[in-house]
Backbone as CSV, one residue per row, in Angstrom:
resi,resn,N_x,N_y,N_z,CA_x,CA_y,CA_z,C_x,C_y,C_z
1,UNK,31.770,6.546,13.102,30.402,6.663,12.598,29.859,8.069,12.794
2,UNK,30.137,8.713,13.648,29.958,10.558,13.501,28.889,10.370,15.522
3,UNK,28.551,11.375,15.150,27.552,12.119,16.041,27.252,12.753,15.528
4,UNK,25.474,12.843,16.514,24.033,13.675,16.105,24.743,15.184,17.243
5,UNK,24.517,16.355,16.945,24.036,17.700,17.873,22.933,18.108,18.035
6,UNK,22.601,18.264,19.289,21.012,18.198,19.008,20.809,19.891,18.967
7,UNK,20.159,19.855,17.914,19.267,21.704,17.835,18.331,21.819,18.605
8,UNK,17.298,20.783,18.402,16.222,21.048,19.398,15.301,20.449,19.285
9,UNK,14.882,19.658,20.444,14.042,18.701,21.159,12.511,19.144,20.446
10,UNK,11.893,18.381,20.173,10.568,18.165,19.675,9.534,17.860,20.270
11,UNK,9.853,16.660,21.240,9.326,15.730,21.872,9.931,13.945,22.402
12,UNK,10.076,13.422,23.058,10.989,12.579,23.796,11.056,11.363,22.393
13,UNK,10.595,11.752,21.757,10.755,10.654,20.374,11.354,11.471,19.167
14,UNK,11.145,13.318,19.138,11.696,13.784,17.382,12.466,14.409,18.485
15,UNK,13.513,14.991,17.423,14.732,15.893,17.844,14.823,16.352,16.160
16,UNK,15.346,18.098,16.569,15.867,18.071,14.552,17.357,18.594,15.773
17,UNK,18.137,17.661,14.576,20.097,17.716,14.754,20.679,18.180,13.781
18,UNK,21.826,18.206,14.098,23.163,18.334,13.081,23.799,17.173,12.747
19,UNK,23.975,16.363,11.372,24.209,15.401,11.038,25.732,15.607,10.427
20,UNK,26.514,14.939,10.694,28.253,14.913,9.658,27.889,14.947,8.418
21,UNK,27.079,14.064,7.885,26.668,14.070,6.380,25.543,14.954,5.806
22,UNK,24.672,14.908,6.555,23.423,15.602,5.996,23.004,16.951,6.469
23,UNK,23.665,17.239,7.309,23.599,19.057,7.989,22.120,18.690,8.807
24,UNK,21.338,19.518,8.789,19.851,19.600,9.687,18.966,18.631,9.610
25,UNK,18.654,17.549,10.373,18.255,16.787,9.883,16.962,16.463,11.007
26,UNK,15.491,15.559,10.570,14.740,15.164,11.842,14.906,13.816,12.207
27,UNK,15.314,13.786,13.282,15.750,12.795,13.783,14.679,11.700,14.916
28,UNK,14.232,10.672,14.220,13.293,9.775,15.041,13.523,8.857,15.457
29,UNK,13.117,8.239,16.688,13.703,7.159,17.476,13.416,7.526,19.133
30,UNK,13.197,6.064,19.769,12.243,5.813,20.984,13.221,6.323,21.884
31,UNK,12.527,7.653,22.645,13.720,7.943,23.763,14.494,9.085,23.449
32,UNK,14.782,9.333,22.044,15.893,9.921,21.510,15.684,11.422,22.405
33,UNK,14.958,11.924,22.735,14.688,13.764,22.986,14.797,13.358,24.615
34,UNK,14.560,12.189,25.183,14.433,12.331,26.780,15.961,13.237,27.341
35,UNK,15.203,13.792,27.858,16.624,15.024,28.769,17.686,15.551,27.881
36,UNK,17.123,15.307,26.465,17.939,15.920,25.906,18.089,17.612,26.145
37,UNK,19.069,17.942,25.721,19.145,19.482,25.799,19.745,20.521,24.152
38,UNK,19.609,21.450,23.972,20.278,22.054,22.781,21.774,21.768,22.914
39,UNK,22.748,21.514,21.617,23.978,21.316,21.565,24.471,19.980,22.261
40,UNK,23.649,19.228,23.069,24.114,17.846,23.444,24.420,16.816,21.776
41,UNK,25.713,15.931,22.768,26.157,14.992,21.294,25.511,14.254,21.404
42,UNK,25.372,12.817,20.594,24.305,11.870,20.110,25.266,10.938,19.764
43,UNK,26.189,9.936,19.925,27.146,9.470,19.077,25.858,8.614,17.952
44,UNK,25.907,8.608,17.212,25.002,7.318,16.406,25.191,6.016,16.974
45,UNK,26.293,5.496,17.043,26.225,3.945,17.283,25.855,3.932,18.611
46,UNK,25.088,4.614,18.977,24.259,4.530,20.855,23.231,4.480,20.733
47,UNK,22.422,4.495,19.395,20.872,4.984,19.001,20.662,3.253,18.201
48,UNK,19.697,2.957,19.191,19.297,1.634,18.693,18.253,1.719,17.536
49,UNK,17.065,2.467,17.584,16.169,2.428,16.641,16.109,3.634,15.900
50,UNK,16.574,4.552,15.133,16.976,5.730,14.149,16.328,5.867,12.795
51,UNK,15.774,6.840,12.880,15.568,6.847,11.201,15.908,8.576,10.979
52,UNK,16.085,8.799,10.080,16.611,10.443,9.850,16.238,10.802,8.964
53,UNK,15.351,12.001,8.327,14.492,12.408,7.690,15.667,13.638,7.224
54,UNK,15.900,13.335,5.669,16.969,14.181,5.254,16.757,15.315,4.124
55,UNK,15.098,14.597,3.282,14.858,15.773,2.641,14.339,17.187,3.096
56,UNK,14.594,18.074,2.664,14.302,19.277,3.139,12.837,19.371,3.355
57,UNK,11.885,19.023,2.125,10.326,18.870,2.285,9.623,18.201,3.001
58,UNK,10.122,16.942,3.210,9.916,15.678,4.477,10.014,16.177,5.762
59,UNK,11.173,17.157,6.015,11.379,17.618,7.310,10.243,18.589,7.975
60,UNK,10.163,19.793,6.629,9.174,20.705,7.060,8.100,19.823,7.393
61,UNK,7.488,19.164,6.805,6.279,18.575,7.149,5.977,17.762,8.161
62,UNK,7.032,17.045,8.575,7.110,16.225,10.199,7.325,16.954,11.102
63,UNK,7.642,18.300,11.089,8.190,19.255,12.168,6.594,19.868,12.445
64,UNK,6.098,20.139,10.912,4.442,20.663,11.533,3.678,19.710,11.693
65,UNK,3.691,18.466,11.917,2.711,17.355,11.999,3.006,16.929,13.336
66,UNK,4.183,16.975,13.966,4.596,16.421,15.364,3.813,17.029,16.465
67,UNK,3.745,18.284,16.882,2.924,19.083,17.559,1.009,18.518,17.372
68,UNK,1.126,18.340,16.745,-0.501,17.684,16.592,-0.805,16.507,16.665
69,UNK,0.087,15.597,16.774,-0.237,14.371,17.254,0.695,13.585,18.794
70,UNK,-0.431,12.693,19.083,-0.230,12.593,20.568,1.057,11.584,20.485
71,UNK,1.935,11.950,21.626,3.663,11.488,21.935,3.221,9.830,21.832
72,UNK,2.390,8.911,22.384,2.635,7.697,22.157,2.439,7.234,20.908
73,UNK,1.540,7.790,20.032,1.601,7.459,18.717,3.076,7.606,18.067
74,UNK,3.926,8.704,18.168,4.501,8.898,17.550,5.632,7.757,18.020
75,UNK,5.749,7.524,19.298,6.487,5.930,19.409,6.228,4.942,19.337
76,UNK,4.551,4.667,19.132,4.136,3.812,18.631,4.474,3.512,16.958
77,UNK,4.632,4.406,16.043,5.223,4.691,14.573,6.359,4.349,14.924
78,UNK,7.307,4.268,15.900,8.648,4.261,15.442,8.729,2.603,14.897
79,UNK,8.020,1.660,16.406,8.168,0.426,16.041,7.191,-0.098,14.780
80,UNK,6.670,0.545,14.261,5.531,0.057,13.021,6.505,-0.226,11.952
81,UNK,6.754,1.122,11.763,8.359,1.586,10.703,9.526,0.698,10.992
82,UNK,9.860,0.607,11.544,11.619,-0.435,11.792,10.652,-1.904,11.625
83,UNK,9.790,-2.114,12.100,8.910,-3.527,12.008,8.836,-3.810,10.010
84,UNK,8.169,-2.793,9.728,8.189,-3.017,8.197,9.519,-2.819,7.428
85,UNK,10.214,-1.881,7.820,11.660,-1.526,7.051,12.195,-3.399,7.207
86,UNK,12.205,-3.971,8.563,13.179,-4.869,8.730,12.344,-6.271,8.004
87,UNK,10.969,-6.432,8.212,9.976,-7.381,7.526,9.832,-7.285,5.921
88,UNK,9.982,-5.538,5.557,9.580,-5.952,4.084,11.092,-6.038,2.986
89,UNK,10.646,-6.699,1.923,11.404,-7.103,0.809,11.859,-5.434,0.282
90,UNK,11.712,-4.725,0.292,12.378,-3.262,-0.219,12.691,-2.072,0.841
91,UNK,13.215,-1.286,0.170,13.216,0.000,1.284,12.100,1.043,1.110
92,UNK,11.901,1.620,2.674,10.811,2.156,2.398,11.498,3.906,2.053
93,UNK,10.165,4.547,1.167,10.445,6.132,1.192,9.928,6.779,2.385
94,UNK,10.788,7.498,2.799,10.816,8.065,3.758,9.530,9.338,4.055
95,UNK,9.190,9.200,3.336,7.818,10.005,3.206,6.669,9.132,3.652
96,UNK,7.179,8.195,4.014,6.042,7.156,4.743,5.907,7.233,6.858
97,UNK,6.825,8.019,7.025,6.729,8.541,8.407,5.698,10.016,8.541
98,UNK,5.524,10.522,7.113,4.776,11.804,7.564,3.142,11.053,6.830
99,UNK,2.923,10.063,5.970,1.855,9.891,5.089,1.062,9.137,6.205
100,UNK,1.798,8.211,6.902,1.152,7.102,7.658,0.871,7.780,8.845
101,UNK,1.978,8.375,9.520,1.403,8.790,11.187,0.500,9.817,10.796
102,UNK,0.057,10.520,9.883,-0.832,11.386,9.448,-2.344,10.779,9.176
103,UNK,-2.254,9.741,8.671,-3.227,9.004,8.467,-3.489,8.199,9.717
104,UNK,-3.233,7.452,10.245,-3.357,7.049,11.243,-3.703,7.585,12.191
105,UNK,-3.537,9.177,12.374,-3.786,9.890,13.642,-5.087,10.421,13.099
106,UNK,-5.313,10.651,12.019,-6.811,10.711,11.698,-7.709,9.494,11.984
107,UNK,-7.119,8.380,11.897,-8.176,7.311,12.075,-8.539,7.203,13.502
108,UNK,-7.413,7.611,14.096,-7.582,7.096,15.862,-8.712,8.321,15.897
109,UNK,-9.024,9.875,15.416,-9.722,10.457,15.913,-11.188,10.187,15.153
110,UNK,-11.084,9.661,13.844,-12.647,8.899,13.657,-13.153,8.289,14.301
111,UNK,-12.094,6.771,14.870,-12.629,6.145,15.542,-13.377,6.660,16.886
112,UNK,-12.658,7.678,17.401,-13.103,8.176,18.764,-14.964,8.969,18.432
113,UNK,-14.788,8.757,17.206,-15.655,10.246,16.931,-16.833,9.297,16.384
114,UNK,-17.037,8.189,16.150,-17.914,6.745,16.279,-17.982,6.881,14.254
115,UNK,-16.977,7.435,13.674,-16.906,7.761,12.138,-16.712,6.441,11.619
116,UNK,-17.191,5.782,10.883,-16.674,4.639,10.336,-16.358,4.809,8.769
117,UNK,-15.325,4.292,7.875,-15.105,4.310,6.596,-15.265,3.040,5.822
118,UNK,-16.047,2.825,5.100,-16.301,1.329,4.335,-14.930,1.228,3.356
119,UNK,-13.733,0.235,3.584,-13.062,-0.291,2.626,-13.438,-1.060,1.345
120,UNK,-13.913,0.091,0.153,-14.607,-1.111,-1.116,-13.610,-1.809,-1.374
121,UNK,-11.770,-2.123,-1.232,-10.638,-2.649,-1.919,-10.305,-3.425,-0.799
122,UNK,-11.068,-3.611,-0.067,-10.013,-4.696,1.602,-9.552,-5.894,0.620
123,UNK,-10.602,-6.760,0.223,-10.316,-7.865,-0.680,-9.357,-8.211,-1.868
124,UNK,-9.144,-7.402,-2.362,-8.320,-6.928,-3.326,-6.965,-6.436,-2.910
125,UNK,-7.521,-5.354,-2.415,-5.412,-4.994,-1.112,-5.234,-6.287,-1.221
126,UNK,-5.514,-7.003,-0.138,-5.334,-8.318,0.892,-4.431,-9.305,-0.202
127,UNK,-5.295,-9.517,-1.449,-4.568,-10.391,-2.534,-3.384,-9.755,-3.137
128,UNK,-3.624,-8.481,-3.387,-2.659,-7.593,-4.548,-1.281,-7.882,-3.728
129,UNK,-1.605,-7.062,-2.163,-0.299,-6.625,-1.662,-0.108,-7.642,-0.394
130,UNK,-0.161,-8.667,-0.364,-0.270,-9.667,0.773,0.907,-9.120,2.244
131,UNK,2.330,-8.873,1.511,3.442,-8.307,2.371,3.038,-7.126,3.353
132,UNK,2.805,-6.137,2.172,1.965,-5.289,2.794,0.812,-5.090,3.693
133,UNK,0.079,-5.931,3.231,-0.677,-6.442,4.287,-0.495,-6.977,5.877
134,UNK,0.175,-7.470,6.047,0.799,-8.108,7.023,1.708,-7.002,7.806
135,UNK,2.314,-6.066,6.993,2.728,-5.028,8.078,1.518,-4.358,8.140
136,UNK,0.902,-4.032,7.904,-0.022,-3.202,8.116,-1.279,-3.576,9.163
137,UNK,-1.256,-5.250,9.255,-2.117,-5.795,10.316,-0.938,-5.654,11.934
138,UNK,0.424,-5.653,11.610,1.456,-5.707,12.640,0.700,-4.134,13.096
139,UNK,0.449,-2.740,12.534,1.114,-1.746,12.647,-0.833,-1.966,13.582
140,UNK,-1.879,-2.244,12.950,-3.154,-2.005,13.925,-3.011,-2.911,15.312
141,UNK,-2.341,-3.736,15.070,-2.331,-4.751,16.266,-1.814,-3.421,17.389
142,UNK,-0.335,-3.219,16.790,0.205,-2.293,17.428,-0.161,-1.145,18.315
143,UNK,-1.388,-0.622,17.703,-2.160,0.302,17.642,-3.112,0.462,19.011
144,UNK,-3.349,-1.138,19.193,-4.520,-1.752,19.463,-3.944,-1.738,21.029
145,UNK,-2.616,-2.418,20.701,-1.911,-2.745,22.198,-1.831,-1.318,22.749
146,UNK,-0.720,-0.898,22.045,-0.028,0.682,22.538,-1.089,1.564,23.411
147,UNK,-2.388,1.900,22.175,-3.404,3.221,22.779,-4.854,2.612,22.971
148,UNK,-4.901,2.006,22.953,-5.894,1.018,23.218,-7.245,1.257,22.459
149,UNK,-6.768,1.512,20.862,-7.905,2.087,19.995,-7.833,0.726,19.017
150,UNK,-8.905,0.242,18.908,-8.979,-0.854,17.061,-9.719,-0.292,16.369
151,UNK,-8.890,-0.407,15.395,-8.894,0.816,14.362,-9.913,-0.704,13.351
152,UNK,-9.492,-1.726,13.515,-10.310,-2.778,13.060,-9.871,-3.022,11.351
153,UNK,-10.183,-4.140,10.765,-10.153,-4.780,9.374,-9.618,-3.852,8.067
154,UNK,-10.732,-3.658,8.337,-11.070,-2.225,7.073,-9.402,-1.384,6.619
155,UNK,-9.367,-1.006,8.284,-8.215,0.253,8.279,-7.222,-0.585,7.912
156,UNK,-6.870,-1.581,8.325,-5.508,-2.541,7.700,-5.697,-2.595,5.924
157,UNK,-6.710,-2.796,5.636,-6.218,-2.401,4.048,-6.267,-1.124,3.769
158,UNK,-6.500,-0.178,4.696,-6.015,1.476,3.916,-4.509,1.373,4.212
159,UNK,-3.944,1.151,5.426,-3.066,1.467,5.965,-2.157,0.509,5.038
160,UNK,-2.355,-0.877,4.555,-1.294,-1.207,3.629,-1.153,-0.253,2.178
161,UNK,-2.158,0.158,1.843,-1.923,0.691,0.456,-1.031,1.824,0.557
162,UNK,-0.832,2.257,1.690,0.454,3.757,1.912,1.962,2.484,2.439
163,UNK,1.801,1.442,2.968,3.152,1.005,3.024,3.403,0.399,1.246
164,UNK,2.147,0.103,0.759,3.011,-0.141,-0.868,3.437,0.686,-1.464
165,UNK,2.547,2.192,-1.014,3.248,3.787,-1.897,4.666,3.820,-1.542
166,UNK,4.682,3.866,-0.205,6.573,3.775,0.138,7.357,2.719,-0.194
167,UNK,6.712,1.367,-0.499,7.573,0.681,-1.301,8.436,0.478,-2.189
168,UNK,7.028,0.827,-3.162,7.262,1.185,-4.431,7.941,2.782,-5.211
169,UNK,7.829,3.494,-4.371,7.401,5.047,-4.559,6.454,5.655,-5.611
170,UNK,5.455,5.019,-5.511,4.036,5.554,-5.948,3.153,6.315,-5.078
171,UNK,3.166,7.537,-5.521,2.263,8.576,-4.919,0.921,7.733,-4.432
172,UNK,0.341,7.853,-3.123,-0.681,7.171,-2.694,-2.044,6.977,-3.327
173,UNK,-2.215,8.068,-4.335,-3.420,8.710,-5.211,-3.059,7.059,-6.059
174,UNK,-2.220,6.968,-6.631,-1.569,6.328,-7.543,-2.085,5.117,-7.485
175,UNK,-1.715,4.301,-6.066,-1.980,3.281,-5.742,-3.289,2.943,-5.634
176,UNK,-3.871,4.022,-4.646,-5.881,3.772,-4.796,-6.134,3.803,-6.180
177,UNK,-5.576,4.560,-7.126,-6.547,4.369,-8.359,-6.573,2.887,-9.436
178,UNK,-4.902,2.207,-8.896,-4.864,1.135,-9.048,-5.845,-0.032,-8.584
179,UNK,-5.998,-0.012,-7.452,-6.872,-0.920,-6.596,-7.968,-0.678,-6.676
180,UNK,-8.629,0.247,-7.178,-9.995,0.908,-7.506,-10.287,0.023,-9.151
181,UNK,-9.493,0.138,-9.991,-9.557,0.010,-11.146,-9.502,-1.938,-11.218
182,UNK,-8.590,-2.551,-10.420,-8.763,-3.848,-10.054,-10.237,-4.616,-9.526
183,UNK,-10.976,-3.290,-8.574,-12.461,-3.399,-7.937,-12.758,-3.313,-9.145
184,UNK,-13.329,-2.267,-10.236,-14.031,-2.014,-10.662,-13.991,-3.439,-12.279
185,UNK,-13.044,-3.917,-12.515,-13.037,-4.995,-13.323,-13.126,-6.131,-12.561
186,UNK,-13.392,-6.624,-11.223,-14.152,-8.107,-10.948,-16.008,-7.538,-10.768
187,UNK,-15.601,-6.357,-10.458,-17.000,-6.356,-10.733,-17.765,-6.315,-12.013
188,UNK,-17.348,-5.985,-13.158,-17.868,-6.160,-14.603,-17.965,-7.531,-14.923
189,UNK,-16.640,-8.434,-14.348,-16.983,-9.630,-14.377,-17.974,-10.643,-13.986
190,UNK,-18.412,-10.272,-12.318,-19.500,-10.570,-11.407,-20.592,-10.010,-12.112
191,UNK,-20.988,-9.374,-13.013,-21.752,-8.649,-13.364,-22.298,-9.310,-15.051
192,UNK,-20.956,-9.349,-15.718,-21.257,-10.141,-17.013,-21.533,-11.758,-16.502
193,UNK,-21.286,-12.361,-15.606,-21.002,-14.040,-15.410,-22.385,-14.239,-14.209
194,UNK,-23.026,-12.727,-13.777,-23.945,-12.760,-12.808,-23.679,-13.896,-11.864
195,UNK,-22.817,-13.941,-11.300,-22.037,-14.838,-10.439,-21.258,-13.600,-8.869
196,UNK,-21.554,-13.975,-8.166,-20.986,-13.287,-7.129,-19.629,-14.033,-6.585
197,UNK,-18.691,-13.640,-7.220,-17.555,-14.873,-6.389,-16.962,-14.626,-5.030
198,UNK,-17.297,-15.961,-4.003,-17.064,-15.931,-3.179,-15.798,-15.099,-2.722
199,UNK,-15.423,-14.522,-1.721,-13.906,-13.374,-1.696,-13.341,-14.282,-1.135
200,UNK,-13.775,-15.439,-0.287,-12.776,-16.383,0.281,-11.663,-17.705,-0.542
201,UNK,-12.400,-17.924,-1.667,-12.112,-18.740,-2.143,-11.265,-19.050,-3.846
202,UNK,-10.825,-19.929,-4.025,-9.409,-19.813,-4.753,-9.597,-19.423,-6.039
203,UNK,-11.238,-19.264,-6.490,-11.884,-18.367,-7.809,-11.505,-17.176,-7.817
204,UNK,-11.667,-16.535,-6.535,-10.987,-15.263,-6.708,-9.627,-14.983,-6.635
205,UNK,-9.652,-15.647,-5.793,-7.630,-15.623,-5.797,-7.303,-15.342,-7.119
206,UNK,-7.455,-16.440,-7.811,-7.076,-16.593,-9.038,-7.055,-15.417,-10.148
207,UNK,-8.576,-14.904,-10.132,-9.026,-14.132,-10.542,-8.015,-12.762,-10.561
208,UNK,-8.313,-12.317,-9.039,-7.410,-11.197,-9.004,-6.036,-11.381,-9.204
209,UNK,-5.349,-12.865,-8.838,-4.231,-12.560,-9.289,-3.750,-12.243,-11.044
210,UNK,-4.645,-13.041,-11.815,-4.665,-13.135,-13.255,-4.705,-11.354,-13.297
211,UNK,-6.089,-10.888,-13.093,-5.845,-9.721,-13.479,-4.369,-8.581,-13.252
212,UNK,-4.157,-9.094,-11.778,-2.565,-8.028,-11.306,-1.901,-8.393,-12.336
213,UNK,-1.562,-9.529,-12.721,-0.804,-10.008,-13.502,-0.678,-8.632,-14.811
214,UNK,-1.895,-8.607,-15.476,-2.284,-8.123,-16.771,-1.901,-6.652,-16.516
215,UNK,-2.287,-6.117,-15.185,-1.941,-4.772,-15.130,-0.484,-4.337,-15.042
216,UNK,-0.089,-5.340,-14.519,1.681,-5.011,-14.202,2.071,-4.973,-15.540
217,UNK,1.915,-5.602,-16.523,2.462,-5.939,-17.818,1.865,-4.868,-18.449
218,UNK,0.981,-4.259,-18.412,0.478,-3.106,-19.050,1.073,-1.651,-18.264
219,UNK,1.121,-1.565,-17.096,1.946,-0.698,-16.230,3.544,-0.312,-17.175
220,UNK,3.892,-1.545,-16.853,5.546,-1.587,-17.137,5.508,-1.111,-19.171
221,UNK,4.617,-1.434,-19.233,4.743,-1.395,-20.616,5.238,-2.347,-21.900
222,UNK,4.785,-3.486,-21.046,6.104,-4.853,-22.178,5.667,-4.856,-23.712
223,UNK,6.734,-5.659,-24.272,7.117,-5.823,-25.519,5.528,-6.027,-26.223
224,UNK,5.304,-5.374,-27.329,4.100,-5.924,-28.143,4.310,-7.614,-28.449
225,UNK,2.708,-7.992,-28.238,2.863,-9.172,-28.802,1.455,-9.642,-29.629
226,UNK,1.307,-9.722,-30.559,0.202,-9.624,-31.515,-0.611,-11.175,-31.562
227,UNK,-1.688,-11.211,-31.781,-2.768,-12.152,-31.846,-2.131,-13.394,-32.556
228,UNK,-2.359,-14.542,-32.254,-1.925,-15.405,-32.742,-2.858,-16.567,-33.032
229,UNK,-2.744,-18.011,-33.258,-3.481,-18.868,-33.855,-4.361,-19.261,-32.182
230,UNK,-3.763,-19.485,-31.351,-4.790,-19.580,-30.001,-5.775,-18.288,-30.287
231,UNK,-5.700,-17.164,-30.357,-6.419,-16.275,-30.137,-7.655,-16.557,-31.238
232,UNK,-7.561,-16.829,-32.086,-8.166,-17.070,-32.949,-9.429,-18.216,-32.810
233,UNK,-8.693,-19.368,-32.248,-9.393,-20.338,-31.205,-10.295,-20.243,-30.388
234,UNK,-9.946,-18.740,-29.254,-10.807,-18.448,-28.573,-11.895,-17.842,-28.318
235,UNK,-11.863,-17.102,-29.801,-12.902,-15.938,-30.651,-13.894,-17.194,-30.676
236,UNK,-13.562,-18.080,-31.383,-14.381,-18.850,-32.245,-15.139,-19.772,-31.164
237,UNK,-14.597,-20.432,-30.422,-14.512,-21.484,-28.651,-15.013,-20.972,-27.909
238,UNK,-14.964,-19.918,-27.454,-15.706,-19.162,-26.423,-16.067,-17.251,-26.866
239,UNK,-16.836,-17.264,-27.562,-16.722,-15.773,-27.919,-17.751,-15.336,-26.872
240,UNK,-18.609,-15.196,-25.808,-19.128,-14.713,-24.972,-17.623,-13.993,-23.849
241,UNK,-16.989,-15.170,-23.816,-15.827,-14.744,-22.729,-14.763,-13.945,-23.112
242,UNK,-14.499,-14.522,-24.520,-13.994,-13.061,-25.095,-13.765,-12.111,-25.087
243,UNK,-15.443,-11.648,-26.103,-16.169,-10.382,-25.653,-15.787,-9.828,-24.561
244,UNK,-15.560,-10.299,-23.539,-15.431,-10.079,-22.108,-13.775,-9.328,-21.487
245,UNK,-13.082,-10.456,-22.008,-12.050,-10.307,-22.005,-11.634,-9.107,-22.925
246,UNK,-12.340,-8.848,-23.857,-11.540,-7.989,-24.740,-12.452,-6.669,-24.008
247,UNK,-13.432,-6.096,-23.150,-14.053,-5.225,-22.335,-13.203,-4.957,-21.544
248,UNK,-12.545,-5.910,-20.970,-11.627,-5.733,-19.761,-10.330,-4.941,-20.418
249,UNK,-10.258,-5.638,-21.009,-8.644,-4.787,-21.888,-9.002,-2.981,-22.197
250,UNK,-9.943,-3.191,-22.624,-9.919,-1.817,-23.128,-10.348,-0.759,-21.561
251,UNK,-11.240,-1.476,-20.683,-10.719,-0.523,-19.531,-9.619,-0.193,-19.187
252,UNK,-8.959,-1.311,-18.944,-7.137,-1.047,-18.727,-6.730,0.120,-19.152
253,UNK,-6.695,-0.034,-20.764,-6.165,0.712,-21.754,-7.356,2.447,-21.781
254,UNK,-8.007,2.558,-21.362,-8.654,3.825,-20.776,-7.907,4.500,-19.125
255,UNK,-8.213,3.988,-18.719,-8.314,4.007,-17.568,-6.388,4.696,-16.665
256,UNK,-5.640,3.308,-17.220,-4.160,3.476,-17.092,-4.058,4.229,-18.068
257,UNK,-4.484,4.679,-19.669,-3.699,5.558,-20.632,-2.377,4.952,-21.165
258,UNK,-2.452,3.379,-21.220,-1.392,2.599,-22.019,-1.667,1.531,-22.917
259,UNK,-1.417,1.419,-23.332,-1.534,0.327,-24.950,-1.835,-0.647,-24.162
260,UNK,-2.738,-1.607,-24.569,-2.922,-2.862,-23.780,-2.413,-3.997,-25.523
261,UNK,-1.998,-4.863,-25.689,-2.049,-5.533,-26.852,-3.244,-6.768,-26.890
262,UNK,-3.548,-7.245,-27.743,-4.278,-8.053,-28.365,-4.526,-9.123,-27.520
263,UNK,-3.320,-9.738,-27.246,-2.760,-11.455,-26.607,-3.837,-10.971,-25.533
264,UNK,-3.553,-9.940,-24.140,-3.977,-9.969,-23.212,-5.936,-10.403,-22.974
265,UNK,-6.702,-10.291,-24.131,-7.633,-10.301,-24.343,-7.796,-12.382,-23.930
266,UNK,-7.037,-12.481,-25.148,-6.882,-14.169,-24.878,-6.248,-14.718,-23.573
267,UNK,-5.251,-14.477,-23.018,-5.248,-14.693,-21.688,-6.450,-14.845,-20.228
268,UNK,-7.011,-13.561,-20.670,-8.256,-13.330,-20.039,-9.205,-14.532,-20.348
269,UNK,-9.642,-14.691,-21.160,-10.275,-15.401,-21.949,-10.425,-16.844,-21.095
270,UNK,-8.944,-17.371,-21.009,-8.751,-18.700,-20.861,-9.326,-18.982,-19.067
271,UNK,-8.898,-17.737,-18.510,-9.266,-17.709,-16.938,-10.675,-17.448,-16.862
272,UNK,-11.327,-16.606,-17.684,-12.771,-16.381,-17.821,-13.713,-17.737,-17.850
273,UNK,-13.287,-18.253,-18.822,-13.876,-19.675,-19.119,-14.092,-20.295,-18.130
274,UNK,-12.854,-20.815,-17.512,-12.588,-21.681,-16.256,-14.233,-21.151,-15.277
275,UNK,-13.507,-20.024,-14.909,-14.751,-19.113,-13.555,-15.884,-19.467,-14.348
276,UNK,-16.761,-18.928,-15.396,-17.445,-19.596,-16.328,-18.391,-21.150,-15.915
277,UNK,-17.553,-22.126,-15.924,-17.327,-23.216,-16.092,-17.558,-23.371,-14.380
278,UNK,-16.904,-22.916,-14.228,-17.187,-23.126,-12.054,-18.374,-22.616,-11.728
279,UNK,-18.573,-21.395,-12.364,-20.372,-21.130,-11.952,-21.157,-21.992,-12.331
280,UNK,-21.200,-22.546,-13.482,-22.097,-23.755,-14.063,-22.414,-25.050,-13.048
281,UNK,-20.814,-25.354,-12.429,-20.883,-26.557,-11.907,-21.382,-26.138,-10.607
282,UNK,-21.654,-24.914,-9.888,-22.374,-24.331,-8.601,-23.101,-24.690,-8.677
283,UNK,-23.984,-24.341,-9.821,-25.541,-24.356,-9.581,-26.468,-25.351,-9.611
C-alpha cells in the first residue's frame, strides 16, 4: 500500500507529505503530526482516519487556512468528514475540508461575538436535503460536544447546504441560489392562496417536495413534453390555480435560464388545488 514522508508538520492533525502516487500532498487525520518529524515514514495502512488533499489548489488553501484556525476544530472536522463520507449516499469533493472548516470557524467566532444569522431556507434545506441534513446536525452536535460552542438550528441548515455542494459538486453560490429560489416560490404561493402553511405539516412537505421535483426536471433539462388534453381540463377546472401554476413556471424558467415546458404548469396545478382545497377546509 506505499508510505506517507513527512515534509512537514502543520499541526498534530495536518502534515503536507510525499505520496507514491500523488507526490506533495496535505495530509489529514487525528494524531497524524504528533511527534512527527521531517522525512519520518507513515506506512498508510497504520493511519486509521486519512483523507489526502491532492489538488494543487485545495492544498494551497488548507495550508493557509490551518494556521488560523484553532487545533481542536480541526480534529473536530476530521470526525464530521469520515462521519459524512461513511453516512452519506455519494462521495464527497474534497473541497469540502477547506469550504466547511472555513465556515464553521467563522460561525464559532460569531457565535462568541453574540452575532446571530437568520436562516430564511432552514425549512426548505431540512425537506430538500434531508441526508444532508442529518450530517450536518451530526457535525453541530459535534461541535457542541468537542468546543463547547452551539452553533444552534439555524447553522445546521447552512452547514448542510455546503455538505450538498460537495455532494453533488455544485459550487456553494449554486446551491443557495437554488434554495433561495425554492423560498421565494412557496412564498408567491402563501401569498396568492393568502394561506400561511404550516412548516410542520404534510402541506408543506408535499408542497416543497412537488416543487424539488419540478426543479430537478428543469435543472437536468428533460425531454419536451407538450400540453395535452388534462392540461386543457385544468385551464378550464381550475384556472385561478393555473394562473398560478403557470407564474411559478415562468420563475423557474427566469430565474434557472432553462426552458421550463408547458405540462409542468399542469402538474403544479393539480398540487395547487389540493393546498387550495385544504385552506378552505381550515377555515
Amino acid at each position: 500500500m506505499g508510505s506517507l514522508q513527512v515534509a512537514k508538520v502543520l499541526n498534530n492533525n495536518v502534515i503536507i507529505a510525499y505520496h507514491p502516487q500523488h507526490d506533495e500532498v496535505v495530509v489529514i487525520g487525528k494524531g497524524i503530526g504528533f511527534n512527527r518529524k521531517p522525512k519520518d515514514m507513515i506506512p498508510l495502512s497504520s493511519v486509521e482516519k486519512l483523507f489526502i488533499l491532492t489538488k494543487p489548489e485545495e492544498q494551497e488553501q488548507y495550508k493557509q487556512l490551518v494556521p488560523q484556525v484553532d487545533e481542536q476544530l480541526i480534529e473536530a472536522m476530521n470526525d464530521i468528514i469520515h462521519h459524512a463520507s461513511n453516512f452519506g449516499s455519494g462521495t464527497l469533493n474534497e473541497h469540502i475540508h477547506i469550504a466547511l472548516t472555513d465556515h464553521i470557524a467563522f460561525a464559532i467566532k460569531r457565535h462568541a461575538q453574540g452575532l446571530h444569522i437568520h436562516n430564511p431556507f432552514l425549512y426548505e434545506t431540512r425537506e430538500l436535503y434531508s441526508e444532508e441534513y442529518r450530517m450536518a446536525e451530526y457535525a453541530v452536535g459535534t461541535i457542541r460536544q468537542r468546543l463547547g460552542v452551539d452553533l444552534g438550528e439555524e447553522e445546521v441548515g447552512f452547514i448542510a447546504l455546503h455538505f450538498h455542494s460537495a455532494l453533488t459538486n455544485q459550487h456553494i453560490s449554486e446551491v443557495r441560489k437554488y434554495s433561495k429560489l425554492l423560498s421565494d416560490l412557496v412564498q408567491v404561493v402563501e401569498e396568492k392562496l393568502d394561506y400561511e402553511i404550516p412548516k410542520d405539516s404534510l402541506d408543506y412537505s408535499r408542497l416543497i417536495t412537488h416543487l424539488r421535483f419540478a426543479l430537478e426536471r428543469v435543472r437536468r433539462g428533460e425531454t419536451d413534453f407538450g400540453e395535452g388534453p388534462l392540461d386543457d381540463l385544468l385551464k378550464r377546472e381550475y384556472p385561478e390555480m393555473y394562473a398560478l401554476g403557470w407564474t411559478l413556471t415562468k420563475m423557474m424558467e427566469v430565474r434557472l435560464k432553462k426552458k421550463v415546458y408547458p405540462a409542468e404548469a399542469g402538474y403544479l396545478t393539480i398540487h395547487l388545488q389540493r393546498l387550495a382545497q385544504r385552506k378552505e377546509q381550515g377555515e
